[in-house]
C-alpha positions as CSV (number, residue, x, y, z in Angstrom):
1,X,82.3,88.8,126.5
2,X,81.1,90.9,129.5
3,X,77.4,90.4,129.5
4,X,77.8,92.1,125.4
5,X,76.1,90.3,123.0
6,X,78.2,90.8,119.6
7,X,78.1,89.7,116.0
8,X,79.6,86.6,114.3
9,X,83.3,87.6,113.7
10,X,83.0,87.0,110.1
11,X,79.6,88.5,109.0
12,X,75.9,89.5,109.9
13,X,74.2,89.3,113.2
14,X,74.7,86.6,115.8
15,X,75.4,82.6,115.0
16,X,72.4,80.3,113.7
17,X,70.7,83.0,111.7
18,X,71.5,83.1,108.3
19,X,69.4,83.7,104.5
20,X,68.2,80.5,102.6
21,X,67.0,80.2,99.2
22,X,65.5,76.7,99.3
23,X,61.8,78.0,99.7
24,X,61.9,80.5,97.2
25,X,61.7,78.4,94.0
26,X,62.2,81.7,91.7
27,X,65.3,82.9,93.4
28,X,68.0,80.8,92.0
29,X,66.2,81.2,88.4
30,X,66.2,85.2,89.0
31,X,70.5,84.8,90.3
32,X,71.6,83.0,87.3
33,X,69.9,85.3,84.9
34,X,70.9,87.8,86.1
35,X,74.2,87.3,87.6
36,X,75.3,84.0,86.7
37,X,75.5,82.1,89.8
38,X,74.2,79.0,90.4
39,X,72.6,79.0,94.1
40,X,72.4,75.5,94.1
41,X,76.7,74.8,93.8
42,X,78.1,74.3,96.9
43,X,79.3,77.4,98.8
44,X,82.6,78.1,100.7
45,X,82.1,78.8,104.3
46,X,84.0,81.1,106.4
47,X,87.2,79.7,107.7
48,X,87.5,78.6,111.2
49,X,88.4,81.2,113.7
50,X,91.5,79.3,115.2
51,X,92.6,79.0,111.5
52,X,93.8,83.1,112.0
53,X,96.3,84.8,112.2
54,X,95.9,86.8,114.8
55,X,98.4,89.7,115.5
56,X,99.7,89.7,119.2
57,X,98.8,92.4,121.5
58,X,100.9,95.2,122.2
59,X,99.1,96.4,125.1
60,X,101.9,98.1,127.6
61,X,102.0,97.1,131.1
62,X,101.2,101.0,132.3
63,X,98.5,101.8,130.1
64,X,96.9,98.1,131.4
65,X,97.1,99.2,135.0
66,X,95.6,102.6,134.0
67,X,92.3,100.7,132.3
68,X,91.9,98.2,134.9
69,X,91.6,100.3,138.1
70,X,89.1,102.4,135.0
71,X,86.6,99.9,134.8
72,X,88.3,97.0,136.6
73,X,90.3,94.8,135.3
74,X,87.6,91.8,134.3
75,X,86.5,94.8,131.9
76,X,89.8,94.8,130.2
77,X,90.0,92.5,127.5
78,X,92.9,91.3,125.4
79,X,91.7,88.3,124.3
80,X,92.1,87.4,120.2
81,X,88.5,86.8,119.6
82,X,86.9,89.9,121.2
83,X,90.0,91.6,119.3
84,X,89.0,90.2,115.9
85,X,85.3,91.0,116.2
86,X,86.5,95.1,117.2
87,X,88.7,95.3,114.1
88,X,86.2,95.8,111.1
89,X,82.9,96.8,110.8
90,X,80.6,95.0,108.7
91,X,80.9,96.5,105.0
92,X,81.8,94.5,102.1
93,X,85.0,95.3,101.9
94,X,85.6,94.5,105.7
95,X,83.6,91.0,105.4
96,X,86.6,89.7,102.2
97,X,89.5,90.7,104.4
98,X,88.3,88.6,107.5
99,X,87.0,86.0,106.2
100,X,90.6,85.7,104.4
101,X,92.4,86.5,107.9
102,X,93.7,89.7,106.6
103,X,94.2,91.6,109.6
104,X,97.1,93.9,109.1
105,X,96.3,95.8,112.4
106,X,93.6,94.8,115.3
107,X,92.8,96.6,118.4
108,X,95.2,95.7,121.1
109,X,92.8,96.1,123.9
110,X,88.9,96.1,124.3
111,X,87.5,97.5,127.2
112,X,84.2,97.6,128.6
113,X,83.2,101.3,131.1
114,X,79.6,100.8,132.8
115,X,79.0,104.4,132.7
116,X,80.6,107.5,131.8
117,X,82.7,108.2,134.5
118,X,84.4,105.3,133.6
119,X,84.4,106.3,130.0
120,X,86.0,109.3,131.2
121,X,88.7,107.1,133.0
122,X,89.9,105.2,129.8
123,X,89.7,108.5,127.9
124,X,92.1,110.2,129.7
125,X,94.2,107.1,130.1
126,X,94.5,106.7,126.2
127,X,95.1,110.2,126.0
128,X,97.8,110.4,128.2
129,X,99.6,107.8,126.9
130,X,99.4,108.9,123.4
131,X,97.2,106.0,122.4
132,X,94.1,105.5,119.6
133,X,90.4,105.1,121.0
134,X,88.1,103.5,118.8
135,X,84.4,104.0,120.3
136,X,82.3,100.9,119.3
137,X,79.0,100.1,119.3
138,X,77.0,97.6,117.8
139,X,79.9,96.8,115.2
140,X,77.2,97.2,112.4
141,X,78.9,99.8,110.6
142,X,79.5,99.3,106.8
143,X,81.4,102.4,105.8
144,X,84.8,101.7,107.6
145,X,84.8,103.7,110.5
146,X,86.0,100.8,113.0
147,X,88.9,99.8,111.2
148,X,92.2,101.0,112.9
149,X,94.8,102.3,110.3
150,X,96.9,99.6,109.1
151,X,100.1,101.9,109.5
152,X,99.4,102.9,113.1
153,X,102.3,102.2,115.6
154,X,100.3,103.6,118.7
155,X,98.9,101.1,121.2
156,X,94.6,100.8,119.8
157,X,92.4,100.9,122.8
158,X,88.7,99.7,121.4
159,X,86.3,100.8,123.3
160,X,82.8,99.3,123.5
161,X,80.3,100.5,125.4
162,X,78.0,97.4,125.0
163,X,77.3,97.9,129.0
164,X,76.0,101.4,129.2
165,X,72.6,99.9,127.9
166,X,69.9,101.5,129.6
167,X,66.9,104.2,129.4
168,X,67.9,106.5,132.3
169,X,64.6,108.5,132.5
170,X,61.8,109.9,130.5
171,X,60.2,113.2,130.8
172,X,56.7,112.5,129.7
173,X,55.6,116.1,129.2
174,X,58.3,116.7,127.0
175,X,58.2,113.7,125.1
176,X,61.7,113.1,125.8
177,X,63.7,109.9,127.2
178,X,67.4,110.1,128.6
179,X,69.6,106.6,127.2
180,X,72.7,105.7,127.0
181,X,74.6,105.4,124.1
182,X,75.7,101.4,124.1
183,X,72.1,100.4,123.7
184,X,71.0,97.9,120.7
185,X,67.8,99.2,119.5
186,X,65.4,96.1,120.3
187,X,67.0,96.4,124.0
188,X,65.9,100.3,123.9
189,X,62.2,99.4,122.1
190,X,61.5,96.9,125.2
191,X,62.4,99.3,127.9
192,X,60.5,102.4,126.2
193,X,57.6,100.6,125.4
194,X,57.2,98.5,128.5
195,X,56.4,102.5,129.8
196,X,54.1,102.9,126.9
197,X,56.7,104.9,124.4
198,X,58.6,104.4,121.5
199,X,61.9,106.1,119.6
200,X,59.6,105.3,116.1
201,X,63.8,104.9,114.6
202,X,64.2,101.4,112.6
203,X,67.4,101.2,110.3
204,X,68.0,98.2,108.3
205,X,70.6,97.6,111.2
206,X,68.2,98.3,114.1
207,X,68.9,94.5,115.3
208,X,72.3,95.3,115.7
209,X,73.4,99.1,116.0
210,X,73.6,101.5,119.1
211,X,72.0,104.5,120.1
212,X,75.3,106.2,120.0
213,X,76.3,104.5,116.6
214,X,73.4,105.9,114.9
215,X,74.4,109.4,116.6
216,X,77.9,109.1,115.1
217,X,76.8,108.3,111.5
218,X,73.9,110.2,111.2
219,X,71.6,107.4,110.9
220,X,68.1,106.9,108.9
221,X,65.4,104.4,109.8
222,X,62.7,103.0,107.9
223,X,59.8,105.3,109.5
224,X,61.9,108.4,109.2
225,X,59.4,110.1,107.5
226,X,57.0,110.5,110.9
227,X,59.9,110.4,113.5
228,X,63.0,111.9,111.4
229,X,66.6,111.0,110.9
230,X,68.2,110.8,114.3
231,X,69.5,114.4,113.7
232,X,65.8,115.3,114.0
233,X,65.4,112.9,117.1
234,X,68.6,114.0,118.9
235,X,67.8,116.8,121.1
236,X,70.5,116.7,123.9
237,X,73.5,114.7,124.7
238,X,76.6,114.2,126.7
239,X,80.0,113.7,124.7
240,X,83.0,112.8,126.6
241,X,86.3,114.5,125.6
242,X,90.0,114.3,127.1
243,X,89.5,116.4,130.7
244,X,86.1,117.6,129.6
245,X,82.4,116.8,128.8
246,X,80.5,118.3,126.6
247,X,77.1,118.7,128.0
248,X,73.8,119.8,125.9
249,X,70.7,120.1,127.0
250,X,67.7,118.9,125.8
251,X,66.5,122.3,124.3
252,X,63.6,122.1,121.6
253,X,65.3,124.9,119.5
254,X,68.2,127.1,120.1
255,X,70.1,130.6,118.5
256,X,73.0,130.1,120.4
257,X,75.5,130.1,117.4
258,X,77.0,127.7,115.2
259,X,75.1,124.6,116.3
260,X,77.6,122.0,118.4
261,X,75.1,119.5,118.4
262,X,75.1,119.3,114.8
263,X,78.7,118.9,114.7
264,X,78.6,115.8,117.1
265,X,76.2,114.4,114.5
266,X,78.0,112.2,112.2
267,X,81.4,112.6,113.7
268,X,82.1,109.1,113.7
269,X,84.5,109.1,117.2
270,X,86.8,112.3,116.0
271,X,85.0,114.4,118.6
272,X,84.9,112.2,121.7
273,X,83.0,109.5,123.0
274,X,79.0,109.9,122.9
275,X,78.0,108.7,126.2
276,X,74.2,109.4,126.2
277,X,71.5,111.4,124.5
278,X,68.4,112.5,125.4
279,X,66.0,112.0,122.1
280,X,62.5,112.3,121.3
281,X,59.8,109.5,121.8
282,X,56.3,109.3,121.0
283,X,53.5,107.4,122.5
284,X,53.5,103.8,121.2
285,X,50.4,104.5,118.2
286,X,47.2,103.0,118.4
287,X,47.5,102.1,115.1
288,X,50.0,100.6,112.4
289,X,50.0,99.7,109.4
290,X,52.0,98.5,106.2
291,X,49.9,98.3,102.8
292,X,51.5,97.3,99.8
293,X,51.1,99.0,95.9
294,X,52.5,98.5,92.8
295,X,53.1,101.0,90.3
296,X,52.8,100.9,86.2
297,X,56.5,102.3,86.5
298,X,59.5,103.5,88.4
299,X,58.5,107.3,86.9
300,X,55.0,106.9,88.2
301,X,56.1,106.0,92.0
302,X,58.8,108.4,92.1
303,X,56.3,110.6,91.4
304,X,53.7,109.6,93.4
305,X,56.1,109.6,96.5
306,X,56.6,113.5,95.6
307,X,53.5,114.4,95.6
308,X,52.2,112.6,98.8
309,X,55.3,114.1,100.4
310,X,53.5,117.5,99.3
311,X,50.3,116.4,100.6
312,X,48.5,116.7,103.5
313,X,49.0,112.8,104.1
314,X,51.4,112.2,107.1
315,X,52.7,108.2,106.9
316,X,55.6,106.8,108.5
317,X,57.3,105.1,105.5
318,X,57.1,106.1,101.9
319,X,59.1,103.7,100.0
320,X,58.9,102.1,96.3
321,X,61.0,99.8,94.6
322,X,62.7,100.3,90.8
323,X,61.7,97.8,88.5
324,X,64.7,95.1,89.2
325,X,64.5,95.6,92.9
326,X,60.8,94.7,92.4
327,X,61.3,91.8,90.2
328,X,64.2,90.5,93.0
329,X,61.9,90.9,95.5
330,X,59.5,89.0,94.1
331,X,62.0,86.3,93.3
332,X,62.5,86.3,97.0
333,X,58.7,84.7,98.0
334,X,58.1,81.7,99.4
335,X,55.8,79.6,96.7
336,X,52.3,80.6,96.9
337,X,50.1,78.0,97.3
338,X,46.1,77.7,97.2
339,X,43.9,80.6,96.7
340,X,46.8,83.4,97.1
341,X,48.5,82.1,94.2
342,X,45.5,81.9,92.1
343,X,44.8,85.3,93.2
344,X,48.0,86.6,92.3
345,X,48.4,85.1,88.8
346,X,44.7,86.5,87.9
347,X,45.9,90.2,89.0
348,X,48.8,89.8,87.1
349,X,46.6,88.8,84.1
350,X,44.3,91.7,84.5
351,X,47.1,94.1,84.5
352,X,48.7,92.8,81.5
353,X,45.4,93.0,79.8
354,X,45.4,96.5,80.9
355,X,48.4,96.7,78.8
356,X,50.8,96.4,82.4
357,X,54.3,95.5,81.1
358,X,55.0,93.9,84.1
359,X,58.7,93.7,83.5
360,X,58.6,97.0,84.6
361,X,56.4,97.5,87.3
362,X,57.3,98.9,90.8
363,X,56.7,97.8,94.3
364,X,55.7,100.4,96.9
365,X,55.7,99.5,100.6
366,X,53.5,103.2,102.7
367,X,53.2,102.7,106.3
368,X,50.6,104.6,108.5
369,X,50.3,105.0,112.3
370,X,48.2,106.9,114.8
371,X,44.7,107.4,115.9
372,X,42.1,105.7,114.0
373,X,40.9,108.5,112.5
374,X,44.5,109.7,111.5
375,X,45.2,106.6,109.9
376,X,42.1,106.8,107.8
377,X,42.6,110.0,106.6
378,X,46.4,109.6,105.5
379,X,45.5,106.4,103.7
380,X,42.2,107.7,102.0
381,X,44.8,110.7,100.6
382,X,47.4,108.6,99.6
383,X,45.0,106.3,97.9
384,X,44.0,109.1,95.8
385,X,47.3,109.8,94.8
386,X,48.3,106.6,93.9
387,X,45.1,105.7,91.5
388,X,46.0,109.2,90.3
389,X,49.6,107.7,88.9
390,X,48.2,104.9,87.8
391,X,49.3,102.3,90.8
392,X,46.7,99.8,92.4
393,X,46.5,98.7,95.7
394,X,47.9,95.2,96.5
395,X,47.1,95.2,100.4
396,X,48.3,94.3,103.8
397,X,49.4,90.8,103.3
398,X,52.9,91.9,101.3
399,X,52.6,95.0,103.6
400,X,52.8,92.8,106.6
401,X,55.4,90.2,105.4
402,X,57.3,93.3,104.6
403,X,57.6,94.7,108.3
404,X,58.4,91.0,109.5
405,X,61.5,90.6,106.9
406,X,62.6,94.1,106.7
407,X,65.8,93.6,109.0
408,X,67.1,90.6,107.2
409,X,68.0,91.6,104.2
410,X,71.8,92.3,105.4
411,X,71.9,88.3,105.8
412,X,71.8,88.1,102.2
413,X,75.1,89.6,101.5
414,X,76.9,86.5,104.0
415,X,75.1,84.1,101.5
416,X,76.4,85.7,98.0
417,X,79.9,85.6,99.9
418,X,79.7,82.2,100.7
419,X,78.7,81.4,96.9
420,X,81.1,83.4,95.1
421,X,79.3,86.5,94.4
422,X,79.7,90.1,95.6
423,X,76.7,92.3,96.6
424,X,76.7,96.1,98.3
425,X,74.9,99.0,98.8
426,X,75.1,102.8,98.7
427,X,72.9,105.1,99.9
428,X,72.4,109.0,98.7
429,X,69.8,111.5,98.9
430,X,68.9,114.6,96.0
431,X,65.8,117.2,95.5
432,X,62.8,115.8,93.6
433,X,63.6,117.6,90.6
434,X,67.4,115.6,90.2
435,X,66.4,112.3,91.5
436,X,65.6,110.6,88.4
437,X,68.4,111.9,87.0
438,X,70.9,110.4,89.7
439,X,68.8,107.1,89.4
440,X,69.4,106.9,85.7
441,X,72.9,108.0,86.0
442,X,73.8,106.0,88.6
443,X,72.5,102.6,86.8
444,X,74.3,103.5,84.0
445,X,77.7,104.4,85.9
446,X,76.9,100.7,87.8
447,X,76.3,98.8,84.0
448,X,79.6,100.0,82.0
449,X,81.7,99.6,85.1
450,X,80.3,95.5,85.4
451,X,81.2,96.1,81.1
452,X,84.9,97.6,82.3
453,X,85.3,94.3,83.9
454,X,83.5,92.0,82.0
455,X,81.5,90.4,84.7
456,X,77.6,89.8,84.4
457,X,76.3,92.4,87.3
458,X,73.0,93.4,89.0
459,X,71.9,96.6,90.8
460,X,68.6,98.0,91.6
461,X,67.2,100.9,93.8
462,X,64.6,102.2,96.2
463,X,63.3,105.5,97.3
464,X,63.1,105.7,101.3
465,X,62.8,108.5,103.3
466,X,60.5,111.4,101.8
467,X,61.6,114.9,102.4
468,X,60.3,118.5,101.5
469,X,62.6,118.6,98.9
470,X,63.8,115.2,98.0
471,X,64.2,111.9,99.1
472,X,67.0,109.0,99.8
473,X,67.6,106.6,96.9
474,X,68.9,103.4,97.9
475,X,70.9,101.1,95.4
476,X,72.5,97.8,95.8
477,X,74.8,95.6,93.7
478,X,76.0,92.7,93.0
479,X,78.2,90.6,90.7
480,X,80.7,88.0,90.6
481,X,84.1,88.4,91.8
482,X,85.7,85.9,88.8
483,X,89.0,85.8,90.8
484,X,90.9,84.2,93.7
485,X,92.3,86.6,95.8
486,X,90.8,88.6,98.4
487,X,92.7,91.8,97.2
488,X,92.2,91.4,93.2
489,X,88.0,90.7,94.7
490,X,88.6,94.4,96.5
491,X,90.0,96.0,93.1
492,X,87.4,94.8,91.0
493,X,84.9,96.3,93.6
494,X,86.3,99.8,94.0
495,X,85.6,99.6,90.1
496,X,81.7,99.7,91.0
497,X,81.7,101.2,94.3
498,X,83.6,103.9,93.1
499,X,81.4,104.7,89.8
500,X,78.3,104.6,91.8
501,X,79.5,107.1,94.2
502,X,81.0,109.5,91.3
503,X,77.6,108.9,89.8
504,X,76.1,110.5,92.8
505,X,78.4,113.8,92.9
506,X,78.3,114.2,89.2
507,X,74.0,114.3,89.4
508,X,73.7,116.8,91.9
509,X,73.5,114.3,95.0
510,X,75.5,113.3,98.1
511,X,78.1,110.9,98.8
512,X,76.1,109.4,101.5
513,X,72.2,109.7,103.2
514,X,72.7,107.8,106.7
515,X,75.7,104.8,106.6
516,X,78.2,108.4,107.5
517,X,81.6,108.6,105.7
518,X,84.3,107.0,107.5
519,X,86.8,106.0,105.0
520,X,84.7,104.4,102.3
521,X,83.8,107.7,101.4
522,X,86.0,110.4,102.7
523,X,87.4,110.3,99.4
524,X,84.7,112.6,97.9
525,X,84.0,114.4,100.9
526,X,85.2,117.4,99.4
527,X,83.4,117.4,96.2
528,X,80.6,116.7,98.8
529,X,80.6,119.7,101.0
530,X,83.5,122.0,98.7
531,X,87.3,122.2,99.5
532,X,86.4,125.3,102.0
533,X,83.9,123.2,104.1
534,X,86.3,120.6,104.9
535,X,88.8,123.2,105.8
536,X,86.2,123.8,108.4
537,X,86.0,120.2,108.9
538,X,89.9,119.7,109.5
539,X,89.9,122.9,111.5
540,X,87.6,121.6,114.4
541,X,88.9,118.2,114.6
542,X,92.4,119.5,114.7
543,X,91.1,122.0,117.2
544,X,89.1,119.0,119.2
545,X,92.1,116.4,119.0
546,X,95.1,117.9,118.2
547,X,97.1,114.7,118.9
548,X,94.7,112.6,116.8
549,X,94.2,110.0,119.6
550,X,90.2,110.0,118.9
551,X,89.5,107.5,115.9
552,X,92.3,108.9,113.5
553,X,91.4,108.1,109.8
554,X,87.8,108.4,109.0
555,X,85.7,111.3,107.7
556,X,88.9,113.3,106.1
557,X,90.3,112.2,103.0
558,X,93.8,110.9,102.9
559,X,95.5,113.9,101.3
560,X,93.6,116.2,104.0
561,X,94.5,114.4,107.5
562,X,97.5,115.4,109.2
């Protein structure tokens, strides 16, 4: 597929890498209590791509001419395959229709520009011929910003920019690096650090995602709390529109109005196509590390997070685990064997003769990076604060398995698919003084809507991303579908996806920290920003694209597009 690297067509990352339970003898135990499925049956694979149904093309003989002498015509693809793997992201809800061929409308055309005068090209090409351009990047996307309307009559023009894949320059006394946008993040890690530099930005989707994608959505990564969301890492970009580009500089602050920068951010497509972006990069550190902690209780880490977000501690991940994401991920080891199991079991029998009920204990992953003498301070101030809640210190052996696994969680969901069972996530974030109230409430919201439907479900949380004034929780869930069809399976999810995300507006939070809004959660945009801010919102993409030719569907709610 030109040189591009993309996905499996019917789930996470690329073929041959996929989740197995076999060596972790206290997983399938952990499933079936808790969910009711037995790991063990046999699973149902994804179907076989030739087994589709595969809408034809209707890519007209004009607009093909029009692409081709673009980016030439090898760079013009109409072939069913690259077609299929442009049509969804990978969200839940996008993973059950594939897999059950249900593909109501797919692009009609992928094309492939090598840089952003070719971008240009295609952009005014679409435009002129009253088309739909879909910018893709990675395809990693789980909040259904890919996904062409179903209803939409207009030739779909996807357009991936899988090519424009390089770091352009770096301006070392600003700390600042010029990429493009179609660059996966390991691709952008080698070529920064070969020069002795990194971005520091790690989402679970790092593997798999794009510069520009994480521009789009408003991404989060892992060691946000050092380097920042990408809106904090984004200093200057170029944004291709029809006839125009929109060109910002690389400013370190600015008072020059209402900031257009920040409306790029998050704009999932709507505004034009993100071409590249200078950001900020740091020195690769001399030091980095992961330690692991546990905590007495989810109250006592949430709390402990605060206050070393308060502190004068400066880590690059703050992160602890409820109490049933802690005892999943223990169900997730491999078997201990030798002295680190017997090591293990005797902690575990000191703490519960400290009165430890470990059912409710909570698993804290703080990372630290910098000079020596950075790194010592940090950890010798967040050590005080954790003995001070009560958590111990479990080390750098869970903190280092940690960092190796951290990007392969999303394999997981491809498994419960395959065995019946349904798992997701949402992401939110709220001030410190609401947070354990949206962590309660949301639990709650999760548990009567698994009642509603009488399945036996599963969701936990995590706290990520510290802030001044709050933090990101994290939730996922899971539970078993009980049905046949693909569409009944999508019904009885909306029951919990959409009580989780209520849960979040009716506590004080928002609808979404860093997976952006697309059409998943459009729906409670409003009650997310107030009817008058996405007056404002409908205003400049109306103003932007007034033919709605630039990713038509996501961000607005239904009622609100036009």
């Amino acid at each position: 597929m030109n040189g591009v690297t993309h996905q499996k067509w019917w789930g996470w990352g690329v073929e041959g890498i996929a989740f197995h339970h076999e060596d972790k003898p206290n997983m399938a135990p952990f499933v079936m209590k808790v969910i009711g499925i037995d790991l063990h049956a046999p699973g149902t694979p994804p179907p076989a791509f030739e087994d589709l149904a595969v809408p034809g093309s209707r890519m007209g003989e004009d607009l093909a001419a029009r692409l081709g002498s673009a980016v030439g015509e090898e760079h013009v693809v109409t072939d069913d395959l690259d077609r299929v793997v442009h049509t969804y992201g990978k969200g839940l809800a996008d993973l059950v229709r594939v897999r059950v061929g249900d593909l109501p409308r797919v692009p009609d055309v992928v094309v492939y520009p090598a840089d952003e005068d070719q971008v240009r090209a295609v952009v005014d090409a679409v435009v002129a011929a009253d088309a739909v351009l879909i910018p893709f990047g990675g395809g990693s996307n789980i909040s259904g910003s890919l996904t062409p309307p179903a209803d939409e009559q207009r030739v779909i023009v996807s357009l991936d920019l899988g090519r424009m894949n390089r770091v352009l320059e770096i301006d070392e006394a600003a700390g600042l690096a010029r990429i493009q946008a179609g660059v996966l993040g390991p691709d952008m890690e080698e070529q920064l650090t070969a020069r002795g530099w990194t971005m520091g930005h790690q989402p679970d989707s790092f593997r798999h995602s794009t510069l520009g994608g994480w521009i789009a959505t408003r991404s989060s990564g892992m060691q946000s709390d050092k380097y920042g969301d990408i809106a904090d890492i984004t200093r200057g970009l170029r944004m291709v529109q029809p006839g125009k580009v929109v060109v910002l500089r690389p400013l370190p602050s600015t008072s020059s109005g209402p900031s257009v920068r920040e409306m790029i951010l998050g704009s999932e497509g709507r505004l034009g196509v993100i071409t590249e972006a200078w950001v900020n990069v740091h020195r690769v550190p001399e030091n980095r590390e992961i330690i692991a902690y546990l905590f007495p209780s989810w109250a006592a880490g949430v709390a402990a997070m605060q206050d070393i977000s308060a502190s004068d501690a400066a880590p690059s991940v703050t992160r602890v685990s409820d109490a049933n994401e802690t005892q999943f991920s223990l169900s997730t080891q491999k078997k201990s064997k030798g002295i680190k199991g017997k090591v293990s079991k005797a902690l575990f029998a000191v703490l519960e003769r400290r009165g430890w009920d470990l059912q409710n204990a909570c698993l804290s992953y703080i990372g630290y990076e910098g000079s020596a003498e950075h790194v010592t301070r940090t950890k010798a101030i967040v050590w005080k604060i954790i003995k001070a809640h009560g958590g111990i210190k479990l080390g750098t052996g869970p903190g280092s398995l940690y960092d190796q696994k951290k990007f392969d969680t999303p394999y997981i969901r491809d498994f419960l698919l395959d065995i019946g069972a349904m798992g997701d996530v949402s992401e939110t974030a709220a001030p410190w003084s609401k947070l354990m109230d949206v962590h309660s409430g949301t639990v709650r919201a999760a548990r009567e809507a698994f009642a509603q439907l009488g399945v036996k479900g599963f969701v936990m949380c995590h706290l990520s991303h510290s802030y001044h004034s709050g933090a990101c929780l994290y939730f996922t869930f899971a539970f078993p579908p009980g049905v046949e069809s693909a569409e009944e399976q999508l019904e009885r999810y909306w029951v919990v996806k959409s009580a989780i995300q209520q849960s979040f507006v009716d506590n004080g939070a928002t609808i979404s920290h860093h997976h952006g809004v697309g059409t998943d959660h459009s729906r409670w945009l409003e009650d997310d920003i107030s009817e008058a801010g996405t007056d404002v919102m409908v205003a400049l993409l109306r103003g932007v694209d007034p033919g709605r030719n630039l990713n038509p569907g996501t961000l607005l709610p239904a009622h609100r597009e036009w």
